[in-house]
C-alpha positions in Angstrom: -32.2 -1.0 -62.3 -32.4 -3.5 -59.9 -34.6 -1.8 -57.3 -36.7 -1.3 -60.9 -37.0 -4.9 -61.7 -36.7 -6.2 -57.9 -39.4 -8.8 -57.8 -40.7 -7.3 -54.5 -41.3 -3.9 -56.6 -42.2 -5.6 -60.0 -45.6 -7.6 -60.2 -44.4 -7.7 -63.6 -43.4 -11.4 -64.4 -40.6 -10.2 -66.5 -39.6 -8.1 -64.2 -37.8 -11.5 -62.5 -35.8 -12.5 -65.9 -34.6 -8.6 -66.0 -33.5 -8.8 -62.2 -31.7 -11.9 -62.7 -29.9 -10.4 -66.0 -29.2 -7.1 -64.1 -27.4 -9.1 -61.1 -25.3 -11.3 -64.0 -24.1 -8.1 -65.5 -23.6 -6.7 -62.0 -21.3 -9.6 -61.6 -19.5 -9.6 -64.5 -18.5 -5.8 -64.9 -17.3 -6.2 -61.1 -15.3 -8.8 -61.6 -11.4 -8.1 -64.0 -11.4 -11.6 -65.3 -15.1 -12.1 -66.0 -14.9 -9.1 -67.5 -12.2 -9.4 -69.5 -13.2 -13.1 -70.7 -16.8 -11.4 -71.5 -15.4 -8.6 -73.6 -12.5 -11.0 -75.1 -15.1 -14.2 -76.2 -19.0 -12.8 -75.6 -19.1 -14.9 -72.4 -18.2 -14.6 -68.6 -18.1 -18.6 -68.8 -14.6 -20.1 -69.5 -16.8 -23.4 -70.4 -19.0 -21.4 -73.2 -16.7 -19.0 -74.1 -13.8 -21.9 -74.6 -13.3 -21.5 -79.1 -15.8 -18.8 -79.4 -13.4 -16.5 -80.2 -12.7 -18.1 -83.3 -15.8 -17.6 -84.6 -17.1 -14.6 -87.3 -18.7 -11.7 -85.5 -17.8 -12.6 -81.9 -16.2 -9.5 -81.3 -13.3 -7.3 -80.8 -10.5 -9.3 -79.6 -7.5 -7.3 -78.5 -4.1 -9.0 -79.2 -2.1 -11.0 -76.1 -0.7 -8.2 -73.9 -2.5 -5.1 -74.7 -5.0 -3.4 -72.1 -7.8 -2.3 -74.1 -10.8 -1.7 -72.1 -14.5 -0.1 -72.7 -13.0 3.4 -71.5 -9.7 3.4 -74.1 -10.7 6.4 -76.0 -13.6 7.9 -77.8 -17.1 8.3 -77.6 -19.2 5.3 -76.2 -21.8 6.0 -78.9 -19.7 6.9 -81.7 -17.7 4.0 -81.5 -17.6 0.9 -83.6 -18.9 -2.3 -82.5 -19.8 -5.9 -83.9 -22.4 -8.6 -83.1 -21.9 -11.5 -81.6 -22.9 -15.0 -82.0 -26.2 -14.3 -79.7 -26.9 -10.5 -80.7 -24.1 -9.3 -78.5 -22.9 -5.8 -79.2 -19.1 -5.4 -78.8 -16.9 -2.8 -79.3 -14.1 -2.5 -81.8 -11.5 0.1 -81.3 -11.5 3.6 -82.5 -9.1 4.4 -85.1 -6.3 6.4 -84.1 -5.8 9.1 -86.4 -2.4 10.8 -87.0 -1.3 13.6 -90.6 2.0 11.0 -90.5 2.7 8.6 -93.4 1.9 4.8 -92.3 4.7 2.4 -92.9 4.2 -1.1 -94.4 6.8 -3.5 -95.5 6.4 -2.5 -99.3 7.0 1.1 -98.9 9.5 1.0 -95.5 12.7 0.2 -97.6 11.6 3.0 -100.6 11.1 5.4 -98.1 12.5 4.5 -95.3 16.2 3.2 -95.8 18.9 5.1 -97.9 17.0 8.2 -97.1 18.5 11.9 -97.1 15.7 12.4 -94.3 16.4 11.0 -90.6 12.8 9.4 -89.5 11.5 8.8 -86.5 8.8 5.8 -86.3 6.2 5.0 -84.1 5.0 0.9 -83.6 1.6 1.2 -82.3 -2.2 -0.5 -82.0 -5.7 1.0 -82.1 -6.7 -1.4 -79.6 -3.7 0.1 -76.5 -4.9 2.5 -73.9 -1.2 3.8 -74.0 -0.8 4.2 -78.0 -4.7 5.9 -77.7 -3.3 8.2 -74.8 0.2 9.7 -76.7 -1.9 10.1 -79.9 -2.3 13.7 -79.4 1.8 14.0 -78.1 2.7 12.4 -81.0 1.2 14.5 -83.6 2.6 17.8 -81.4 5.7 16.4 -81.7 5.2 15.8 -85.4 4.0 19.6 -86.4 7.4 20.9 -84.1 9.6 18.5 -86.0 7.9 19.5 -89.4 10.6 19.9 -91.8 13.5 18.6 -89.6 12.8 14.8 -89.5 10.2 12.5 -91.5 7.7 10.7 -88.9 5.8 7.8 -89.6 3.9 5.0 -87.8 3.8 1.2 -88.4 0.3 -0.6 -87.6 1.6 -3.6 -85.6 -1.8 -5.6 -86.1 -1.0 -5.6 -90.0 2.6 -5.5 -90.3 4.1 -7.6 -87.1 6.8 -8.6 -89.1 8.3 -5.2 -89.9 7.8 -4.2 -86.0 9.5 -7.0 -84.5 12.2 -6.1 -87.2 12.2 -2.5 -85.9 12.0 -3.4 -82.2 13.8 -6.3 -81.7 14.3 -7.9 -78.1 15.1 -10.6 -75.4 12.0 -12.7 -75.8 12.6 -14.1 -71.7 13.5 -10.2 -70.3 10.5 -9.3 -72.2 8.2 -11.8 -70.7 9.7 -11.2 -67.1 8.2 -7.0 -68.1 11.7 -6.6 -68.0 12.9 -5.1 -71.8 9.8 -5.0 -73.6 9.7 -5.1 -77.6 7.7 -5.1 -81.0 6.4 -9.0 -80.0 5.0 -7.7 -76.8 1.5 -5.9 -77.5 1.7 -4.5 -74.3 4.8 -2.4 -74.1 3.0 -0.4 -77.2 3.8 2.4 -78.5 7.5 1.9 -79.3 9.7 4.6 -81.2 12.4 3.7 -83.4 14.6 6.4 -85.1 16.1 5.5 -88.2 19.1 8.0 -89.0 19.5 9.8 -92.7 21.5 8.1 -95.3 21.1 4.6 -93.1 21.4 1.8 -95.7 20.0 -0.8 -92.8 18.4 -1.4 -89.4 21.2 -1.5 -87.7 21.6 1.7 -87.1 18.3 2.6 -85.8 18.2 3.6 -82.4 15.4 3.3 -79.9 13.6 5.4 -78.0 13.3 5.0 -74.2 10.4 6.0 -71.9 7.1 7.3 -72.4 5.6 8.7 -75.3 5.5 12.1 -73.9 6.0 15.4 -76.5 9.1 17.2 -74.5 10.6 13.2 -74.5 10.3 12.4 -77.8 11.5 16.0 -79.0 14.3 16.0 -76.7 14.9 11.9 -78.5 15.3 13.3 -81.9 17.2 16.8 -81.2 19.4 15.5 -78.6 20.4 11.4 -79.4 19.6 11.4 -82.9 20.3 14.7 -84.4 22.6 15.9 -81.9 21.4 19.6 -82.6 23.0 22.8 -81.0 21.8 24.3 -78.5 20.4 27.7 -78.1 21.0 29.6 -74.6 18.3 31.8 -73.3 19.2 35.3 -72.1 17.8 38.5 -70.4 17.8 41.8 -71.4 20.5 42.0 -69.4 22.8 38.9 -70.3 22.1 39.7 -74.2 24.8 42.6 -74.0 27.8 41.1 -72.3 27.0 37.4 -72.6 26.4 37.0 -76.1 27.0 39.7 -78.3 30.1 41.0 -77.1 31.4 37.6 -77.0 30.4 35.8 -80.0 33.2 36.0 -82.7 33.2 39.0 -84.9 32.8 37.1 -88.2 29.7 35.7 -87.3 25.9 37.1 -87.5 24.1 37.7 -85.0 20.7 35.6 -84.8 18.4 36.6 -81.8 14.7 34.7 -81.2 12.3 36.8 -79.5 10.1 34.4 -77.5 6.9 34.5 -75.2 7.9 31.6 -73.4 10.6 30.7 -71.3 12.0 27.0 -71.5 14.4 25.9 -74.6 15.0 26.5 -77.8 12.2 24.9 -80.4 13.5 21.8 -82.5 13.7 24.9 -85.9 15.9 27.1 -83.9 18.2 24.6 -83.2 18.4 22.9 -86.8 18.9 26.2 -87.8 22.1 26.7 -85.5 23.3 23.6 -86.1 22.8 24.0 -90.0 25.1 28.1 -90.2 26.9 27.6 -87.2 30.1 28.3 -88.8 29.0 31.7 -89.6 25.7 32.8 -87.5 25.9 32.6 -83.2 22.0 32.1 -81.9 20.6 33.3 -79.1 16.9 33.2 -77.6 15.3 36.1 -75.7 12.4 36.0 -73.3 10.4 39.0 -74.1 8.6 40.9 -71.3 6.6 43.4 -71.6 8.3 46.0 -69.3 11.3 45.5 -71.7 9.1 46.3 -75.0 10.4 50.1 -75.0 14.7 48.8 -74.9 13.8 46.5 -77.8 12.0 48.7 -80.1 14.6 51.7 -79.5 17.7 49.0 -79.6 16.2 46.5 -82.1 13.0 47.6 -84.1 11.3 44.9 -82.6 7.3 45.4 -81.9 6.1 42.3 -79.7 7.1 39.0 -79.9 7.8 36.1 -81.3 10.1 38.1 -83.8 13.9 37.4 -85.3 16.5 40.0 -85.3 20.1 39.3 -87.3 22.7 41.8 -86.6 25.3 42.2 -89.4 28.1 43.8 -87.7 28.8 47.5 -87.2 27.7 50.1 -89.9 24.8 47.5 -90.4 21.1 47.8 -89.6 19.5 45.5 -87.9 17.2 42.9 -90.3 14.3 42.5 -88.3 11.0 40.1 -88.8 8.2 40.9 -86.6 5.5 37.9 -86.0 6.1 34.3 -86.5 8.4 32.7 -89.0 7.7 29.4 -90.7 10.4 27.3 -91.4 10.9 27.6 -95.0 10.8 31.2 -94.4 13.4 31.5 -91.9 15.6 29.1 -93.7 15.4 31.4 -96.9 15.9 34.4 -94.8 19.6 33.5 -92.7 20.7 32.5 -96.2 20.4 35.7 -97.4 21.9 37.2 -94.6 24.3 34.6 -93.6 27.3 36.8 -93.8 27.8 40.6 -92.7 28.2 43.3 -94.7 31.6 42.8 -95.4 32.4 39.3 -94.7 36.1 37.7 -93.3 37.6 35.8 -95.9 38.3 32.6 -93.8 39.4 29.0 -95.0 36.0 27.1 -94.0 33.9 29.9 -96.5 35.7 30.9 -99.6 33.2 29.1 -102.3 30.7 30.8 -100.3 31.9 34.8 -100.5 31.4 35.3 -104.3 32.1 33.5 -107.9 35.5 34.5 -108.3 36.6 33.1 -104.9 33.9 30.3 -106.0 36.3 29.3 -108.9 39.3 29.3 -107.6 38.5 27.3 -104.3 36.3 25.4 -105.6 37.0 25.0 -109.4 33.9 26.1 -110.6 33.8 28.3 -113.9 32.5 32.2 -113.4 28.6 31.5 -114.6 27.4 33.3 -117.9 30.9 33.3 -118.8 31.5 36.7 -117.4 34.6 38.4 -115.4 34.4 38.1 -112.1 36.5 39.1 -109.2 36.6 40.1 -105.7 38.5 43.0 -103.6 40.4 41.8 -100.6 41.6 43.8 -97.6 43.8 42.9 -95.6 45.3 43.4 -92.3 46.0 43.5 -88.9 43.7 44.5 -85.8 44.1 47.8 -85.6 41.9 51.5 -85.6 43.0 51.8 -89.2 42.0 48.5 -90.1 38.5 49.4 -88.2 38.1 52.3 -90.3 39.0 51.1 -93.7 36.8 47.8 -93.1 33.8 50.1 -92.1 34.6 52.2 -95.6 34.6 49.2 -97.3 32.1 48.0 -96.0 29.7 50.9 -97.0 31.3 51.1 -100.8 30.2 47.1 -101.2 26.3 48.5 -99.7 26.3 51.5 -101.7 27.0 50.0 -104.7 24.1 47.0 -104.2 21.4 49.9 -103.3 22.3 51.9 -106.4 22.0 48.9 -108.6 18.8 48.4 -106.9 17.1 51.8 -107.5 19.6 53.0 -110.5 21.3 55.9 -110.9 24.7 57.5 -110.9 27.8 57.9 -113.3 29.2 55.8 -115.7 31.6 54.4 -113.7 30.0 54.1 -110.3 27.3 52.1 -112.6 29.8 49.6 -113.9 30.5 48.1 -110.4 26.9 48.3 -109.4 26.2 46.4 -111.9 29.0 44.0 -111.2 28.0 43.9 -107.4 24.0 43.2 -108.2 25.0 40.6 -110.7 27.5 38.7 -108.2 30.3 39.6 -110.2 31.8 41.7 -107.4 32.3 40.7 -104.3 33.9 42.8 -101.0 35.8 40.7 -98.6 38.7 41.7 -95.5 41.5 38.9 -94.3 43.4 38.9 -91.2 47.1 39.1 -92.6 48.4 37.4 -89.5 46.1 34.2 -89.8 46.1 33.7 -93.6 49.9 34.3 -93.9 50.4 32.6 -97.1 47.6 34.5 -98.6 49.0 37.7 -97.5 52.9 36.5 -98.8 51.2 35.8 -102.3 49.5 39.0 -102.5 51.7 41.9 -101.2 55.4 43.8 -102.2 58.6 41.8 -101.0 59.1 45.2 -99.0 55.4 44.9 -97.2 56.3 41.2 -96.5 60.0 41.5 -95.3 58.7 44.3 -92.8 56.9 41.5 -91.0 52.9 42.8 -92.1 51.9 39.0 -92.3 53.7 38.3 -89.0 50.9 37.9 -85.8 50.6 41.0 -83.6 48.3 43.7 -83.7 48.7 46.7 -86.1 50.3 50.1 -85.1 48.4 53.2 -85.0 50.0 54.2 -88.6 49.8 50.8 -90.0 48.1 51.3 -93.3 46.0 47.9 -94.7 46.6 47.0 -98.1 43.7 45.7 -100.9 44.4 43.8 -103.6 41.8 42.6 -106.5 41.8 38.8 -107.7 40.1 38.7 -111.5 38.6 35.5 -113.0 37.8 35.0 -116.4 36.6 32.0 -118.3 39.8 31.6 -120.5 41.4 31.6 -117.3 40.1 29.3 -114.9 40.6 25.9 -116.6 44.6 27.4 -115.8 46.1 26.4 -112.6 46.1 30.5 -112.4 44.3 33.6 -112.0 45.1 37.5 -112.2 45.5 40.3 -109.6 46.8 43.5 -108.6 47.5 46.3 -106.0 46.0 49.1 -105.0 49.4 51.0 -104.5 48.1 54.5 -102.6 46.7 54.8 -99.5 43.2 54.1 -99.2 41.0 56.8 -99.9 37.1 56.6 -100.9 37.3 58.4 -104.2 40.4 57.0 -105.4 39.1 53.4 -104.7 36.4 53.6 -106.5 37.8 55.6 -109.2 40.8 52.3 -109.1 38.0 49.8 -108.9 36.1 51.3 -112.0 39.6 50.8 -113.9 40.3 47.0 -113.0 37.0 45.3 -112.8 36.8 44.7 -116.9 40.6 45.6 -117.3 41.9 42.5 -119.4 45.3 43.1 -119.5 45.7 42.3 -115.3 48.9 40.5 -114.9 48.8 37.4 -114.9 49.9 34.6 -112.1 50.3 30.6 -113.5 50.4 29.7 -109.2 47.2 28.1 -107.9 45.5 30.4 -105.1 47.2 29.9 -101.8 46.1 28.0 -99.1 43.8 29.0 -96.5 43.6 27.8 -93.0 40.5 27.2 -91.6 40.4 28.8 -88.7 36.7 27.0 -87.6 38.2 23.4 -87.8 38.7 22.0 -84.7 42.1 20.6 -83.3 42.8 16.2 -83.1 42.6 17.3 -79.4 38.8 18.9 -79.8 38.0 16.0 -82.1 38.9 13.7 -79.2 37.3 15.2 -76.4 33.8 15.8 -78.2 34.1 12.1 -79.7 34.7 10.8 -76.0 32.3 13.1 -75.0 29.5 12.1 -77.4 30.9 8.4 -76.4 30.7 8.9 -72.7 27.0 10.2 -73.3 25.7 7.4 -75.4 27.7 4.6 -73.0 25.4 6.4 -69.8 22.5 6.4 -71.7 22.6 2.7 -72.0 23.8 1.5 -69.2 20.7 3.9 -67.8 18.4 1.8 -70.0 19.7 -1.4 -69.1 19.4 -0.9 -65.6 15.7 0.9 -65.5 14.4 -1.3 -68.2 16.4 -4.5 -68.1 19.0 -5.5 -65.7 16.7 -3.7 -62.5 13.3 -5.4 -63.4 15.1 -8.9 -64.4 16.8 -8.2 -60.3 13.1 -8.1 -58.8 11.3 -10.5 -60.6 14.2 -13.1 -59.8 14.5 -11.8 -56.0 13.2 -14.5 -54.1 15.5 -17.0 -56.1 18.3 -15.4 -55.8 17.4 -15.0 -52.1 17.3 -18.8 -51.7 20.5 -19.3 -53.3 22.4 -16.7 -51.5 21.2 -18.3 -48.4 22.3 -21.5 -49.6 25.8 -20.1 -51.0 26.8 -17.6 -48.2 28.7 -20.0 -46.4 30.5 -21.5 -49.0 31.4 -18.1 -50.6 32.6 -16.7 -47.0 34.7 -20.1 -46.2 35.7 -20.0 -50.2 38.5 -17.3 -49.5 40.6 -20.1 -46.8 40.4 -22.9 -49.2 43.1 -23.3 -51.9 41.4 -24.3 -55.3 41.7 -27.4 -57.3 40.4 -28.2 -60.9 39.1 -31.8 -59.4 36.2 -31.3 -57.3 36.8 -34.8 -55.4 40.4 -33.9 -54.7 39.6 -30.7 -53.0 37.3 -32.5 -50.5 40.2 -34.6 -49.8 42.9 -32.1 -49.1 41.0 -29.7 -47.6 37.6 -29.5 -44.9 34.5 -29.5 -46.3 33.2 -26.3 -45.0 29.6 -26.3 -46.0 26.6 -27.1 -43.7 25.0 -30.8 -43.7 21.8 -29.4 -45.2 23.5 -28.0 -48.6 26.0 -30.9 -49.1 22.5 -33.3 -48.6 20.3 -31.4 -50.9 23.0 -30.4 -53.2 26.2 -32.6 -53.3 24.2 -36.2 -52.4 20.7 -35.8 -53.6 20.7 -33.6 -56.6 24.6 -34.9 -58.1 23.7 -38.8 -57.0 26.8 -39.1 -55.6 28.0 -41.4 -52.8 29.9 -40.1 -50.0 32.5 -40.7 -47.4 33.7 -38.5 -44.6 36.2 -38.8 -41.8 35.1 -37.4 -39.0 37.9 -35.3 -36.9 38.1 -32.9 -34.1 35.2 -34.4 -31.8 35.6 -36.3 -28.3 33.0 -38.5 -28.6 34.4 -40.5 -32.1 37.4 -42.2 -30.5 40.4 -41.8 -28.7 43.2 -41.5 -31.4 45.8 -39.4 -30.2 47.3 -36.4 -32.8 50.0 -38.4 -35.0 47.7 -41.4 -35.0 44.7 -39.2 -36.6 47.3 -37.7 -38.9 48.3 -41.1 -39.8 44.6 -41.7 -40.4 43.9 -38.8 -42.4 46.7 -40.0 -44.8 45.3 -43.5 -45.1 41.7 -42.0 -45.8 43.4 -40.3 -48.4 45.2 -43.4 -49.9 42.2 -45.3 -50.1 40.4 -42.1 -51.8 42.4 -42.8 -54.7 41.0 -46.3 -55.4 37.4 -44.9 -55.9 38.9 -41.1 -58.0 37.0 -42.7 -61.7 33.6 -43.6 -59.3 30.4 -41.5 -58.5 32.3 -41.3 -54.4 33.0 -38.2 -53.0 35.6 -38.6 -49.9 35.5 -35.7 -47.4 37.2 -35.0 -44.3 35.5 -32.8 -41.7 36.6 -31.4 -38.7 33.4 -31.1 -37.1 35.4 -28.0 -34.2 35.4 -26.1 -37.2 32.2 -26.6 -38.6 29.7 -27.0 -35.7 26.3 -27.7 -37.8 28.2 -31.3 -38.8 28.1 -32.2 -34.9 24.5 -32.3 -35.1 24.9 -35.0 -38.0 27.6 -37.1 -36.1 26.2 -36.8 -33.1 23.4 -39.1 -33.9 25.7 -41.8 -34.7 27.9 -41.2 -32.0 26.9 -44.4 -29.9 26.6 -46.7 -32.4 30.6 -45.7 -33.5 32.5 -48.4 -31.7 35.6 -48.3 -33.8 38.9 -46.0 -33.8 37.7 -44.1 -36.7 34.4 -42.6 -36.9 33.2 -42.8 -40.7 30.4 -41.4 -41.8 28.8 -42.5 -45.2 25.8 -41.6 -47.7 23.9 -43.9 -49.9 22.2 -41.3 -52.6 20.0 -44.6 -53.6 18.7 -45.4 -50.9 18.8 -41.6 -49.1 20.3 -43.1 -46.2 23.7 -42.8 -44.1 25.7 -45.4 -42.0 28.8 -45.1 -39.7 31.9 -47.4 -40.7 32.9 -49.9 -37.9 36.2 -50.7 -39.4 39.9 -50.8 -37.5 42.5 -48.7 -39.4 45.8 -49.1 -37.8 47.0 -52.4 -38.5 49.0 -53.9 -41.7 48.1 -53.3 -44.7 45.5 -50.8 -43.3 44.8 -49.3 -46.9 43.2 -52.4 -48.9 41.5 -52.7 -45.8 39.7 -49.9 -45.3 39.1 -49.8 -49.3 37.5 -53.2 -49.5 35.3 -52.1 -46.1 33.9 -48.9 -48.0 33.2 -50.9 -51.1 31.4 -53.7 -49.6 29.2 -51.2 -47.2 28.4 -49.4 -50.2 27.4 -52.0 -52.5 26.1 -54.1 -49.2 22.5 -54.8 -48.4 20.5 -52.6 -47.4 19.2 -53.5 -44.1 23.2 -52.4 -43.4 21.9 -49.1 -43.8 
């Protein structure tokens, strides 16, 4: 455009006006602060734009702080803009759009506080380059964390109030750039996590970094959440990593993935939610394998999900992707294997008569209801009876499903499929009073409840616990024995008998106690509360010293620099000099061992003191021999004491010690015609003098006292 409108190549006599404006806009765009005054006010002038900001239509005026700039997002074209007082065009930032709620101070405390839902909030501005930027990570991160935390943002050009609230901070660290906060535009966006059930701020944490999505998912699953974590295997490692090590009692959960890296935020608030009884693990899934995991597993392709329900149990397998409602929906229904170990943590879980007494709560539909208990030690026989069980309970539950059968068989069925019935195993050596309570005085005197693993002939004993309605509100329930050994037949033909059979003996004890075996020891509690304690203290003190304590360091650099310089001799001479609470007194009884140009720009100028210093230790001030200058040194002292309520400072330095006080004594040194060299400072009149005064004669002290006073109050051509 300007070889267009150059006057040498335009006849045209617009063509000048249009050069001139071209060369003015050249200028401004080239130049930050024009540029930023023109976009700001409408002007590159600081005289004519000076107030034009306040005016109606003048433009988009970012807040103090933020960086917005003409390429901050958007189309050019698309954008919005506003006029100007003289036609200008300006333009207004876009929007930022984002599926999360938007917090205001009406609805934060509704929605917000005292909620069952942890949230995690975002304080940003349309106008930042950096809140335009993590727009697009932020709503990733919000459609991984669907359905495990609440998101939401608070606009900080409407609600300031609530984001300074949120993101409060050290106004002076934050204008050093060292801890930025919600009253600093330009350390937008800020994240805030507000915990579930959280009745205040004060227990919101903040996030630190950049708004990146792996950052802010690993913020909410790791600090805030604290979810479990879900190890990747191979093909190989799945086998003798996982499940031949994961406890028995537990399902097994595997997530077949495309992807290596970890666990998505679902997968882990799924094992954190049924880790008590479901281990997870997370499989990459590679082509070359697909042959192993459809012959092992069923599985087609991934993503899928596979739960494993113990031996004698098929595999449940999903194929495709699994939203999270879905999958929650799906480990409840298989949350426990086929036949499920009775253990302390899930009794009210493992059917309605184990329900009511564990739990207090009456059989629904005020029906019988009772469970079958097997118990044992680990053995083959227990094995082999467990796995019998274990098909009775699923034969039972697929025949009420498709019908069928005798009378009898039908009666549990239908007790089974209505939750009546439930099938459960208990190891006799953990649960010891359970087993006590439930077996012959013969079975328990022959040590069966005692630890140890079972002989080869041991047989496992079953007993049936009933509930009723008129029952429950007892502190007692009913049960009895299955005397013969365990046989298929004969336990079902048994079982047909005792489900309905009213007339069980009754017991008026409450159910015994079960141990949880899941519950970690005081020991475990300590070390993960230290653990979790050691984590957070690291985290901050990382924080501090990236976002506080480092930045404050190098902004105040060249400060502390000057006053280390001025300091390091004090501080290295500080270790040989004996303390006093009176700083006057310790420049008496001891050397003064700083340099001349600290004591004059600190002690005299700055503290307006007046000072006097015996001089000691140099050849040219005298000729006093050793117990004459001691005798000296103790009437300086003396006549210290006269002036201890006064602005004087008495000092005694030995100028072979410290060398850079020669320098100063030296220039007196031939107008020093007396047997001690004194050295005083006038902070007044920013001016020293050297005493002519003769010590060693009577009464020596009021002497040498009334000389000080009248040189320091004398005039000043004495100086």
């Amino acid at each position: 455009m300007a070889i267009k409108y150059h006057p040498d190549k335009n006849p045209d006599k617009s063509a000048q006006d249009k050069f001139v404006e071209v060369q003015q806009a050249y200028e401004v765009l080239s130049d930050p602060e024009k540029r930023r005054l023109y976009d700001h006010t409408g002007s590159s002038d600081p005289r004519k734009a000076s107030g034009r900001g306040r005016h109606p239509g003048a433009g988009f005026r970012p807040p103090h702080g933020s960086h917005f700039s003409w390429d901050s997002g958007g189309d050019f074209f698309n954008s919005r803009f506003s006029d100007g007082p003289y036609g200008q065009r300006f333009r207004q930032p876009d929007p930022i759009q984002s599926s999360t709620p938007s917090l205001t101070a009406r609805n934060f405390v509704g929605q917000v506080l005292n909620s069952k839902n942890t949230w995690i909030i975002q304080i940003y501005h349309d106008g930042s380059e950096e809140c335009q930027r993590a727009a697009a990570s932020w709503e990733q991160a919000s459609k991984s964390l669907d359905g495990i935390v609440r998101m939401g943002r608070v606009d900080y050009q409407n609600e300031r109030q609530l984001a300074a609230q949120l993101a409060p901070g050290n106004p002076i660290l934050a204008a050093l750039g060292a801890f930025p906060h919600a009253s600093s535009p330009s350390a937008l966006p800020l994240v805030v996590a507000v915990p579930a059930n959280c009745a205040s701020l004060s227990c919101k944490r903040r996030m630190r970094g950049t708004l990146r999505t792996t950052e802010l998912l690993s913020f909410a699953a790791d600090k805030i959440l604290k979810l479990e974590s879900v190890a990747q295997h191979t093909r190989q490692s799945l086998e003798s990593d996982f499940l031949a090590t994961e406890p028995q009692h537990k399902v097994k959960m595997v997530a077949f993935a495309v992807r290596s890296g970890s666990a998505t935020p679902l997968l882990r608030s799924m094992a954190t939610k049924f880790k008590r009884d479901i281990s997870f693990a997370r499989v990459l899934y590679k082509p070359s394998d697909a042959a192993y995991w459809k012959k092992t597993f069923g599985v087609d392709a991934a993503p899928a999900v596979v739960l494993l329900k113990g031996a004698g149990s098929a595999p449940v397998v999903v194929n495709g992707s699994v939203e999270a409602g879905e999958l929650g929906r799906l480990l409840e229904e298989h949350r426990f294997p086929a036949l499920p170990q009775l253990r302390g943590g899930n009794a009210p879980d493992l059917g309605a008569a184990l329900q009511a007494l564990y739990q207090g709560d009456k059989p629904k539909r005020a029906r019988v209801c009772g469970v079958v208990v097997l118990l044992g030690r680990a053995g083959p026989r227990m094995i082999a009876v467990r796995l019998m069980l274990q098909a009775i309970a699923t034969e039972l539950a697929s025949l009420y499903r498709r019908g069928g059968g005798d009378a009898a068989t039908n009666i549990l069925a239908q007790a089974v499929g209505t939750g009546r019935l439930s099938f459960v195993w208990l190891d006799s050596s953990l649960q010891r009073a359970f087993c006590k309570a439930h077996l012959a005085s013969e079975d328990v005197e022959r040590g069966f409840c005692l630890a140890g693993n079972a002989s080869m002939s041991e047989e496992p004993r079953i007993t049936y616990l009933q509930v009723s309605p008129a029952v429950v509100a007892l502190p007692g329930y009913k049960y009895t024995r299955f005397a013969t050994k365990i046989d298929h037949t004969k336990l079902l033909d048994w079982l047909s008998k005792v489900v309905n059979d009213m007339a069980l003996p009754l017991t008026l004890s409450a159910p015994p106690h079960l141990v949880d075996e899941d519950a970690p020891s005081l020991w475990q509690h300590l070390t993960l509360w230290a653990s979790h304690w050691v984590q957070d203290l690291l985290e901050t003190a990382q924080h501090a010293t990236v976002d506080g304590i480092l930045p404050l360091v190098l902004q105040l650099s060249p400060v502390l620099s000057m006053v280390l310089v001025f300091m390091l001799p004090s501080l290295l001479a500080g270790s040989t000099r004996a303390s006093a609470p009176d700083r006057r007194q310790d420049h008496v009884d001891g050397n003064m061992e700083l340099s001349s140009e600290f004591l004059l720009s600190n002690i005299m100028i700055k503290s307006k003191s007046y000072l006097v210093t015996l001089v000691v230790g140099s050849e040219d001030f005298g000729d006093l021999t050793p117990e004459e200058m001691t005798e000296a040194v103790k009437l300086f002292k003396e006549a210290s004491a006269y002036f201890r309520n006064s602005k004087v400072t008495f000092a005694i330095v030995d100028v072979s010690v410290q060398p850079t006080w020669r320098v100063l004594a030296e220039l007196e040194a031939e107008a020093v015609d007396s047997r001690l060299p004194l050295l005083m400072w006038h902070p007044d009149r920013q001016r020293y003098i050297s005493s002519k005064h003769e010590l060693l004669d009577e009464d020596s002290c009021a002497k040498l006292r009334n000389h000080i006073e009248s040189l320091l109050d004398g005039s000043p051509a004495a100086w």
